[in-house]
C-alpha positions in Angstrom: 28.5 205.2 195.6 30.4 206.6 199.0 29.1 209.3 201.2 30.7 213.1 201.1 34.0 212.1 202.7 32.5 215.3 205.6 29.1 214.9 205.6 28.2 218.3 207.6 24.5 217.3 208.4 22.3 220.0 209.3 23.4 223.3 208.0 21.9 225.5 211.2 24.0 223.4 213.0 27.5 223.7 211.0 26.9 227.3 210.6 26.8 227.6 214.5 29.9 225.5 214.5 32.0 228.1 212.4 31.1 230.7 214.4 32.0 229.1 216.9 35.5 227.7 215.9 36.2 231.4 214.8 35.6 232.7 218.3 37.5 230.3 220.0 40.5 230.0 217.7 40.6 233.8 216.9 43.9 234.3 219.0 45.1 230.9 218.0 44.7 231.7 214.2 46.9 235.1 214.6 49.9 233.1 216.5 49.7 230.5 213.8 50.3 232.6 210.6 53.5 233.5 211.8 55.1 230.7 213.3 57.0 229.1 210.5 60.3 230.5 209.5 60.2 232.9 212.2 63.3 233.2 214.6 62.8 232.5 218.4 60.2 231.4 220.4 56.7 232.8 222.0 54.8 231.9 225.0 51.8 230.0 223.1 48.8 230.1 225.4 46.4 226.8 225.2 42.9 226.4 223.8 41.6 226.9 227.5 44.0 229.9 228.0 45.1 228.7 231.9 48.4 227.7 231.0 51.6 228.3 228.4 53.7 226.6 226.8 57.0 227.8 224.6 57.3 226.4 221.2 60.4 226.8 218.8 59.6 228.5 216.0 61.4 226.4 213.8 62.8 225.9 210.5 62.0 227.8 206.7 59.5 225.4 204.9 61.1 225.3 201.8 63.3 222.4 201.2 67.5 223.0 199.9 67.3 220.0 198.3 64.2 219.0 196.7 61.5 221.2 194.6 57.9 222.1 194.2 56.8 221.0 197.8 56.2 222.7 200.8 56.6 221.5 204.7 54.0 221.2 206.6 53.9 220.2 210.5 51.1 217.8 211.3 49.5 215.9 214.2 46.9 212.6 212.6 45.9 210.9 215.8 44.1 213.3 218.4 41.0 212.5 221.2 37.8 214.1 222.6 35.3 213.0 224.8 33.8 211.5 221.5 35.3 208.2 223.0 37.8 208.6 226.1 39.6 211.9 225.8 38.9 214.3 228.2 38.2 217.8 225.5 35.4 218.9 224.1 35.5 218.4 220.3 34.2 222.1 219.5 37.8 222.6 220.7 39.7 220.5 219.3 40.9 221.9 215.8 41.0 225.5 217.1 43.7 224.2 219.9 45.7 222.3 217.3 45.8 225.1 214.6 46.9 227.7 218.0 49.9 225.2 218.3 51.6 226.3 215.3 50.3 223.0 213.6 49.0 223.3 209.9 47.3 220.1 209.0 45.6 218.3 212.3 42.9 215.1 212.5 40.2 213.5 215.4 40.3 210.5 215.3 38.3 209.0 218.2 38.0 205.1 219.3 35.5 202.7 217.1 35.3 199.6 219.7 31.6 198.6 219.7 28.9 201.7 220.0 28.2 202.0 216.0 27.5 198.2 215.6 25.8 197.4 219.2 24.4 200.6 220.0 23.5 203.1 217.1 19.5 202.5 217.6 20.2 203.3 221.4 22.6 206.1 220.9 20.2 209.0 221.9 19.4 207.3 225.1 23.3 206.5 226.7 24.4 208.5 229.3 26.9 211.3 228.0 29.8 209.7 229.0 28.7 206.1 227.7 31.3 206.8 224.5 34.2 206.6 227.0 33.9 202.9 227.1 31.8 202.0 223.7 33.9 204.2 221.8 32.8 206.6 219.1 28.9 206.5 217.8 26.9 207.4 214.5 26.3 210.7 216.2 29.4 211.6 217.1 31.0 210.3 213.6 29.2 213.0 212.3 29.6 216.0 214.1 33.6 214.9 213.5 33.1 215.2 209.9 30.7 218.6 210.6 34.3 220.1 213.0 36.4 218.9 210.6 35.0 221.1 207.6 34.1 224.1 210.1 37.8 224.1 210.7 39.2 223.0 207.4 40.5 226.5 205.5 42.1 225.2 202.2 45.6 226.7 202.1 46.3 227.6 205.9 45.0 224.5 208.1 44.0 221.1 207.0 41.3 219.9 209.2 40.4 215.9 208.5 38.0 213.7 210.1 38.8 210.4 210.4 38.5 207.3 213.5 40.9 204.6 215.5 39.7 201.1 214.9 40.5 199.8 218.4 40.8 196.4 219.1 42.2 195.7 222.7 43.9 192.8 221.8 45.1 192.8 217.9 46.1 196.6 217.8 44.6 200.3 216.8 44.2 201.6 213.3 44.2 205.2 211.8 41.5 205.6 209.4 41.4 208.9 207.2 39.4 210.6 204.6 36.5 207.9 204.3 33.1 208.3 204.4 31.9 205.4 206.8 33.8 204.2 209.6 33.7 200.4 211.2 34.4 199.1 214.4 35.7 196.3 216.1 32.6 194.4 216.7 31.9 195.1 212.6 35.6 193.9 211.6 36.7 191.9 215.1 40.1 190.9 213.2 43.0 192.1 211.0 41.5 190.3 207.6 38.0 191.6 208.7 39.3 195.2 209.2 41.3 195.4 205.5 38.4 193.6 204.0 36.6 196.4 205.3 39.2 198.9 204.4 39.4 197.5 200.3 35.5 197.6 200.3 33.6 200.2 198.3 30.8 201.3 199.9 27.7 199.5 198.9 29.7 197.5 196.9 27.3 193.9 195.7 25.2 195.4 198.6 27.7 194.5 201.3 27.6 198.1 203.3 29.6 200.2 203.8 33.6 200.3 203.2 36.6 202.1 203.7 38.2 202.1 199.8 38.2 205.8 199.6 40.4 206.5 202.6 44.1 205.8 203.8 45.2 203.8 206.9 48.2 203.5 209.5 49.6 201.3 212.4 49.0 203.1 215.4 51.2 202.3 218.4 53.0 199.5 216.8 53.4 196.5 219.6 51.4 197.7 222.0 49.0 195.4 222.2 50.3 192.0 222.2 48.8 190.5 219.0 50.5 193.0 216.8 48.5 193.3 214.2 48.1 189.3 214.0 51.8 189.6 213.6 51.7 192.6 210.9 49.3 190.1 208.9 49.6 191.1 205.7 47.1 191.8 202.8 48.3 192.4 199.5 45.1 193.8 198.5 45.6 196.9 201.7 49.2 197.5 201.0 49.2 201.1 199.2 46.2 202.1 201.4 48.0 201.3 204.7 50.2 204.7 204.6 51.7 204.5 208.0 53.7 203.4 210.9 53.9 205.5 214.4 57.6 205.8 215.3 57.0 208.2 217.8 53.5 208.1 220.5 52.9 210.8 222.6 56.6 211.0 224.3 58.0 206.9 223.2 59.8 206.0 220.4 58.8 202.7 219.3 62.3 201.6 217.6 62.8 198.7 220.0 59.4 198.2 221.4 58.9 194.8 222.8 62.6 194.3 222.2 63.0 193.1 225.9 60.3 190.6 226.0 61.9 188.8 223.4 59.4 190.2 220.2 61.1 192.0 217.3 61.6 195.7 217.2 58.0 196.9 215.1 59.6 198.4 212.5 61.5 195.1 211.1 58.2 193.3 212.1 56.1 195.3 209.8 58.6 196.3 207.0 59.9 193.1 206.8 56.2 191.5 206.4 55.9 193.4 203.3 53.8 196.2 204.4 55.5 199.3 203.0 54.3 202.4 205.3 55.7 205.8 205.5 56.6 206.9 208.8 55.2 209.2 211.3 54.6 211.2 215.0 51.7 211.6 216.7 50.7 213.2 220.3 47.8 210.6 220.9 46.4 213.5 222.8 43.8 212.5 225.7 43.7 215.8 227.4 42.4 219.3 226.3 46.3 220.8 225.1 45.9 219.6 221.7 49.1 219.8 220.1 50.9 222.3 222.7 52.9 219.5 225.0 56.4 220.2 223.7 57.9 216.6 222.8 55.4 214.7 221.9 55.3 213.0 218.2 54.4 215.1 215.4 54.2 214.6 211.3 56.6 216.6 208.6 55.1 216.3 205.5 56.0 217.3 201.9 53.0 219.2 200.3 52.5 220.6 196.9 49.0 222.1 198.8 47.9 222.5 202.0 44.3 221.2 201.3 43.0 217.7 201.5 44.0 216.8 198.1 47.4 218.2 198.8 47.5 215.8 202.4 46.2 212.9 200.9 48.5 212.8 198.0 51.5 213.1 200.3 50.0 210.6 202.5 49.5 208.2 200.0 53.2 208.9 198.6 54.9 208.7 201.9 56.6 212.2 201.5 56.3 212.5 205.4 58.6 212.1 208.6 58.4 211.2 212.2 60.0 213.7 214.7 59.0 214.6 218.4 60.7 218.2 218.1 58.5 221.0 216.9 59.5 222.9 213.7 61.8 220.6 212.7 62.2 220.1 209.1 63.8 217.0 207.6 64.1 216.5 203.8 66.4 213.3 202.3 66.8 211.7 198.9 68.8 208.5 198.0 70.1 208.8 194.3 67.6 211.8 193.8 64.3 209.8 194.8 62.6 211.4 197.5 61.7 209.8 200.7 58.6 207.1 200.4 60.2 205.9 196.9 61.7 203.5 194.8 65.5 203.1 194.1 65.9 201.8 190.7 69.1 199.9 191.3 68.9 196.8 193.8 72.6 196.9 194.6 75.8 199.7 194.5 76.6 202.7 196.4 73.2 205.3 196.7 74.0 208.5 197.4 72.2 210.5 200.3 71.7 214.2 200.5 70.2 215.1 204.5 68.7 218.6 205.1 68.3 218.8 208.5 67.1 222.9 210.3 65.4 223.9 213.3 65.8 227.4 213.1 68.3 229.4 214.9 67.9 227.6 218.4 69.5 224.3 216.5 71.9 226.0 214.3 75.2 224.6 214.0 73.9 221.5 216.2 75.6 218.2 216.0 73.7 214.9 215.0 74.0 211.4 214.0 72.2 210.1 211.2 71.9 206.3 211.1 71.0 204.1 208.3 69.2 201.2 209.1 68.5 198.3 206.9 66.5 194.9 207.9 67.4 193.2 210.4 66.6 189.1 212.3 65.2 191.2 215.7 66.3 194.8 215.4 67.5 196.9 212.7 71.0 196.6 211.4 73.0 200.1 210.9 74.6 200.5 207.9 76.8 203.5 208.8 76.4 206.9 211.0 76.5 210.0 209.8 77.5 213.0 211.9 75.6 216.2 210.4 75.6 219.5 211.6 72.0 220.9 211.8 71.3 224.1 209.1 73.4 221.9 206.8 73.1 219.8 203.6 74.7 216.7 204.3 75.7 214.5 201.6 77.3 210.6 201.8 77.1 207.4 200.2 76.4 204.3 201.5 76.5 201.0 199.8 73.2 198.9 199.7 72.0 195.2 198.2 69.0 194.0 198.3 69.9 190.8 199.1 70.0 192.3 202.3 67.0 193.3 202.7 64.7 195.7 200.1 64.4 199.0 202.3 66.5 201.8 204.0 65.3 204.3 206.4 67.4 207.4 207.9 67.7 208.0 211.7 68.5 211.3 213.0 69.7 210.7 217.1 70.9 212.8 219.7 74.2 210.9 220.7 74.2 213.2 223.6 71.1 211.7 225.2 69.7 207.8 225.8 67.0 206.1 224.3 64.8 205.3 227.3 63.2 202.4 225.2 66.9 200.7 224.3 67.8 197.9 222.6 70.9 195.3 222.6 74.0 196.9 223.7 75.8 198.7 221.8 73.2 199.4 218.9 73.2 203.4 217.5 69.6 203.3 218.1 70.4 203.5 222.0 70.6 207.2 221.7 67.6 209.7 221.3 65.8 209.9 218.6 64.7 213.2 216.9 62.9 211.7 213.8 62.4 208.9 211.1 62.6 209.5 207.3 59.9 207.1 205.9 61.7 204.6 204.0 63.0 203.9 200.2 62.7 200.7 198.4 65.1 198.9 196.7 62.8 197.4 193.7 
């Protein structure tokens, strides 16, 4: 049987932990409860208090075209000093939930201290984790933050780890009990046997079956993934794809070194991911650097039930633009799903809002279907932001079995661009995850 997903250890100890998390995020917590649907913007200051930063206050979270869910803004990859971020992990959630964000993960580097080290752990100098990466001990006082933090309704707080090969490629893990790393599972079919695995299963340890998983960084690293190896067995369990790192949009990654832009690579393979943003924060500003990759995503809840279902459905969005809120359907399936007919006109409805700083703002929308190297654009769409856009396109799976929506800047250039004259040169403001033509 698996572990308590949070395992909070010694109760002295988590008890110290909430007080503690309430102290420092009392200010935080205040700024927070109002930032959604509110006009304007505020000086926000950080976890540390020593700087500020201005965040938008964004768009209402209620959708105009779909029902029955509610936005939330999230951030799923995040550092400490658990492995080589630079913040203390007692600060971690407080910082992220002061940011305006609602639903917020650690998820530190598993390279080789659990497997070579865990007898030794008590004995390594304090900043051994830097290089060996995250350790028994420090796995659990993530899952003992993450339920100090977690208030079921307001702020999602989840523990989970970044399988971190230096080679292959990194891998968000969430919601699981046990973690592995990369001296555990040293390759891709290692790692989703791993991730398939009950724990304790024939008596082979522990395994990863009870959590979710996502492509961090996409091309990166040069094996990519083995070449976005795939495993049948992994595919509804690997929810994600990172669009947008910290301030990159990975669209054309690799594109100039002659290697296919990650999002064909992986789509195309057969892996069928939502996509998302993430800040990949190293520092001690979790979640307040304006511009860095963020999560929308389409709750019934805001608890970890709520998160995990919407994970797992791929009701989510990539954007680098706080308070955004993007909602899209094709034929009335909502983004993450499956279009019933594999060939005719599907009709698109686009709700795009930032609040009253974007209203009336002009966009592109671009639909991209599979492509040889890069992804091949359908049409563009110009949409004018606090709008419902609606528009049909025609599709055929013969051409490929998924669609996913752009929305770009064409004011502005992609600083990661790909063959000339391809829509995806301008900036992009966020991904919808994709539909599938069954």
């Amino acid at each position: 049987m698996s572990r308590d997903p949070h395992e909070l250890g010694d109760p002295a100890v988590v008890a110290g932990l909430r007080r503690r998390d309430l102290l420092a995020g009392a200010g935080g917590l205040l700024l927070a409860s109002v930032a959604a649907g509110t006009p304007g913007a505020d000086a926000v200051p950080t976890a540390a208090g020593d700087a500020t930063v201005r965040q938008a206050r964004g768009a209402d979270r209620a959708s105009l075209i779909t029902r029955d869910r509610r936005l939330v803004h999230a951030d799923l990859h995040n550092h400490t000093a658990l492995s080589d971020g630079a913040g203390d992990p007692e600060r971690a959630f407080a910082s992220l939930r002061s940011a305006g964000l609602d639903v917020a993960a650690l998820t530190d580097h598993a390279i080789v201290a659990d497997g070579a080290l865990t007898v030794l752990d008590p004995l390594l100098p304090a900043d051994a984790n830097r290089v060996l990466g995250l350790s028994r001990r420090g796995w659990r006082l993530t899952g003992a933050l993450a339920d100090a933090a977690d208030d079921p309704g307001r702020f999602t707080a989840i523990r989970g780890f970044e399988w971190s090969n230096p080679l292959l490629g990194h891998m968000n893990v969430w919601f699981t009990g046990e973690y592995t790393d990369v001296l555990q599972a040293s390759v891709m079919s290692e790692f989703f046997d791993w991730l398939t695995r009950e724990s304790g299963f024939l008596g082979l340890g522990d395994g990863g079956a009870d959590g979710l998983a996502g492509f961090n960084h996409p091309g990166r690293e040069p094996g990519r993934f083995q070449g976005f190896r795939f495993e049948r067995a992994a595919r509804d369990q690997v929810v994600s794809l990172e669009m947008f790192n910290r301030r990159d949009d990975y669209l054309f990654r690799g594109w100039s070194d002659g290697v296919r832009s990650p999002l064909v690579a992986c789509l195309n393979a057969g892996w069928r991911p939502g996509l998302s943003g993430v800040t990949d924060e190293h520092g001690t500003d979790w979640g307040h650097p304006e511009g860095k990759g963020r999560t929308g995503m389409w709750v019934t809840e805001n608890t970890r039930s709520g998160v995990f279902t919407a994970m797992s459905e791929r009701r989510f969005f990539a954007t680098r633009v706080s308070g955004l809120r993007l909602d899209a359907t094709a034929d009335g399936v909502p983004m993450g799903g499956g279009l019933t007919s594999s060939r005719g006109d599907v009709r698109f409805a686009v709700d795009l809002d930032r609040g009253p700083e974007w209203a009336g703002r002009r966009l592109d929308v671009q639909v991209l279907r599979p492509g040889a190297e890069v992804p091949e654009v359908a049409d563009v769409v110009p949409v004018t932001v606090g709008q419902v856009t609606r528009f049909t396109v025609p599709l055929d799976a013969d051409d490929g079995d998924w669609v996913v929506l752009r929305v770009a800047d064409p004011e502005q250039p992609n600083e990661t661009p790909g063959p000339d004259g391809h829509p995806g040169n301008d900036w992009g403001v966020a991904y919808s995850s994709p539909w599938w033509l069954e």
